[in-house]
N, C-alpha and C positions, 0 to 999 in steps of 0.2 A: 338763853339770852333775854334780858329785860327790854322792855320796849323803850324806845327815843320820843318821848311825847312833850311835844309845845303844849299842849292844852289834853284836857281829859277825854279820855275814849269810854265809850259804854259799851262794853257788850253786853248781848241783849238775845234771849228765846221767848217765842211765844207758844202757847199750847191754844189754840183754836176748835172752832165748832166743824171748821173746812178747810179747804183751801181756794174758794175763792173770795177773792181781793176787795171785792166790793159788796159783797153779801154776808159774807160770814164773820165771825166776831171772835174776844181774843176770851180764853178762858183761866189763862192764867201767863204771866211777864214775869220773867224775871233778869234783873238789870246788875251788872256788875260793873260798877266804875272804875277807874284805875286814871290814875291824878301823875304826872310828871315826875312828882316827888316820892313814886312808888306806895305812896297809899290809894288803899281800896275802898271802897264803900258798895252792900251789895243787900239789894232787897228785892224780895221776892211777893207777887199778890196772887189770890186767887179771883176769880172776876164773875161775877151773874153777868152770863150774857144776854139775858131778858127772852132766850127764846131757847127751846128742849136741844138741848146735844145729839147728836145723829148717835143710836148703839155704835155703830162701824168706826165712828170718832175719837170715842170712849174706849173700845177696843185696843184702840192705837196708845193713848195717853192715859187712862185710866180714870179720867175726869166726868163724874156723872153729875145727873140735874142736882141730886140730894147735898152734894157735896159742895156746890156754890149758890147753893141756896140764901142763903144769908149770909153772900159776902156781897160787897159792897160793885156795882155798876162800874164798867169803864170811864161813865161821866166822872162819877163819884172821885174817882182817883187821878183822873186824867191832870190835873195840875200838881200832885206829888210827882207823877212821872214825867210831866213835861219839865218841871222845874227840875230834877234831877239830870235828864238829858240836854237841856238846851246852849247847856255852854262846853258842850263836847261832840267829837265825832264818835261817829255810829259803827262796831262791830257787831261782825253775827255769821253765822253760816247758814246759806244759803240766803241771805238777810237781802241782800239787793233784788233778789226776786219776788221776795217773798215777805219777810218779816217789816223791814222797812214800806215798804209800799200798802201792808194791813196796818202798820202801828200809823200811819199819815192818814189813815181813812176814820181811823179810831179818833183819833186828836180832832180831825177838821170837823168831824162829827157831834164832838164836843164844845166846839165854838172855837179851840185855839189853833192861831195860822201856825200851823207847822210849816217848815220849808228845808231843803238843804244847799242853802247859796250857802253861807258861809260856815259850811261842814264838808266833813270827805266823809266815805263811809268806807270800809274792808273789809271784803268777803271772804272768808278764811275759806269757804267750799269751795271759790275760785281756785284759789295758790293752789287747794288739793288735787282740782283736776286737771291744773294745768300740769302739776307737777306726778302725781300717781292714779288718779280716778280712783275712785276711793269713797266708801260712806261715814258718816260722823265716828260710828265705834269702831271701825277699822282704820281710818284718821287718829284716831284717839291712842290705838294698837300700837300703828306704826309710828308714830312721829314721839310719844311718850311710853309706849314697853308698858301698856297697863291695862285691863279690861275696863272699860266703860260701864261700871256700874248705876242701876236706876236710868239708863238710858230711854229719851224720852220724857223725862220731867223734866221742868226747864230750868231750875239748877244747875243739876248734873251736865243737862248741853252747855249748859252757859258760861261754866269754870272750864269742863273738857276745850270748847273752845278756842277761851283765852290763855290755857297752856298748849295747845296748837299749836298756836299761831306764834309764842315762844319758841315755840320746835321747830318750827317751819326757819324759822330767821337763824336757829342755831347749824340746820342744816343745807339752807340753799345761801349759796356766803354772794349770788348775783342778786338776792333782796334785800332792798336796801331797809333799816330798821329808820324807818318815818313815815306817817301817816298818809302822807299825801301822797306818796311813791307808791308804797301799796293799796293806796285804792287806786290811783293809775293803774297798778297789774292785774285790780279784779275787776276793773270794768269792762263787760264785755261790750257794750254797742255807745253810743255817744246819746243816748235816750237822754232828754230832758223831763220828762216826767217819768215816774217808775214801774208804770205800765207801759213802755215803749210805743206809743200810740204819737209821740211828739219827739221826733230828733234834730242832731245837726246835721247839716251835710258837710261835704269837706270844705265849703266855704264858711264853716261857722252859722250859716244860716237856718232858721227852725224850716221843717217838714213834717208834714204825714207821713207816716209808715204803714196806712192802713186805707182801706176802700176805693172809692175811683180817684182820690187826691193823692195815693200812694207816692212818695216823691216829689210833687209840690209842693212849693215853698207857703208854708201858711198864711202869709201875709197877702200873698197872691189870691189864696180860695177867699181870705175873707172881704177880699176887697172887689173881688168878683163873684163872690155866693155869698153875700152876707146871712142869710137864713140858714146853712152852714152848720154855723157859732151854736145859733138858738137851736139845733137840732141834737148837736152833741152836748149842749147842757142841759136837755131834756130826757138824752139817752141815758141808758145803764151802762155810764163809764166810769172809772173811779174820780173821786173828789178831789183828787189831785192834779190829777188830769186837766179836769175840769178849770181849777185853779190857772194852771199853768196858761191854758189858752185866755183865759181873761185877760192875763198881766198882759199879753201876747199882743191881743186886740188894744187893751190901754195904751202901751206902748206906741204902739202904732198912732191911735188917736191923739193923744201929745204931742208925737214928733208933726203930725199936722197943724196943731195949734200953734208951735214952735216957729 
């Protein structure tokens, strides 16, 4: 089944230094667009991430220092890829936890506001664990009848993917084939920023999910711990994060001026 798309979706792999969100860096992207009109566009980078690859890393992905030695900086390219994604929503597996929330850290770090107001995003590792639990090349098995080859370069994830996620829509006939439906089904929590550090509650209102504010409404801590704010934008939390609570505070500070 082909996908129902208003606007173009990217999907998208990263091959990193780690896994954590706010420290570690991308070592190589590769983005696969797919346009309404059933055409694709699909480029792949390799990336210097300006600091030694972990062996244990390199293990995993096969990406050593020597080898992105003289490729070009995530600054370097950070506006081919923004301008390739910004007028599309965001696929990827396991991407809402992981991918998206490093490639937001990548970009802001670069100077460009990334954001995802008016984006969905669809996490194909969702539908798989909702529907079989399951890893990418046994996802790949079952939904397409084909061995995942190169498994682990971000190509090979990035196509296996987006014929996925075709399989998934050919085989569960309760998902609906449009974009904003299925990221409804892969969202798991109501997180406003993508490190789940900032949610809704069931009144639509922002909270803490974390420390002694755990469930307070943020507008409440900032307006009663104003040193708060300046504590977690001094902390090692991701830039996104970070972001979100700004707008947060603004917001607030306007509707007073108001």
């Amino acid at each position: 089944m082909e996908l129902k798309l208003h606007r173009p979706i990217c999907f998208f792999d990263l091959e990193t230094t780690g896994t954590d969100i706010c420290k570690d860096r991308i070592v190589e992207i590769s983005i696969l667009k797919v346009f309404p009109n059933g055409n694709k566009e699909s480029k792949t980078w390799l990336v210097n991430p300006e600091r030694p690859i972990p062996p244990q890393t390199t293990v995993f992905h096969g990406i050593t220092d020597d080898k992105v030695a003289n490729e070009p900086t995530f600054k370097q390219l950070s506006h081919q890829i923004y301008n390739l994604i910004k007028d599309a929503d965001l696929g990827g597996y396991n991407s809402d936890r992981f991918d998206i929330p490093l490639l937001a850290e990548e970009l802001l770090r670069a100077g460009l506001d990334f954001d995802m107001k008016n984006r969905v995003s669809v996490d194909v590792q969702t539908i798989f664990h909702k529907k079989e639990e399951r890893t990418l090349s046994a996802a790949y098995k079952f939904y397409c009848g084909q061995v995942l080859e190169n498994a682990h370069t971000a190509a090979a994830d990035t196509n296996a993917t987006y014929e996925i996620l075709k399989s998934q829509l050919d085989r569960y006939e309760d998902l609906e084939n449009d974009m904003k439906s299925l990221s409804e089904f892969t969202t798991r929590k109501k997180a406003i920023d993508f490190a789940g550090f900032i949610a809704l509650d069931e009144n639509g209102e922002e909270i803490f999910t974390f420390g002694k504010h755990k469930g307070v409404k943020v507008e409440k801590v900032l307006e009663q711990e104003p040193g708060y704010y300046g504590w977690i934008q001094n902390a090692d939390f991701p830039l996104y994060t970070k972001k979100v609570l700004t707008a947060i505070k603004l917001r607030k500070l306007n509707n007073k001026l108001v």
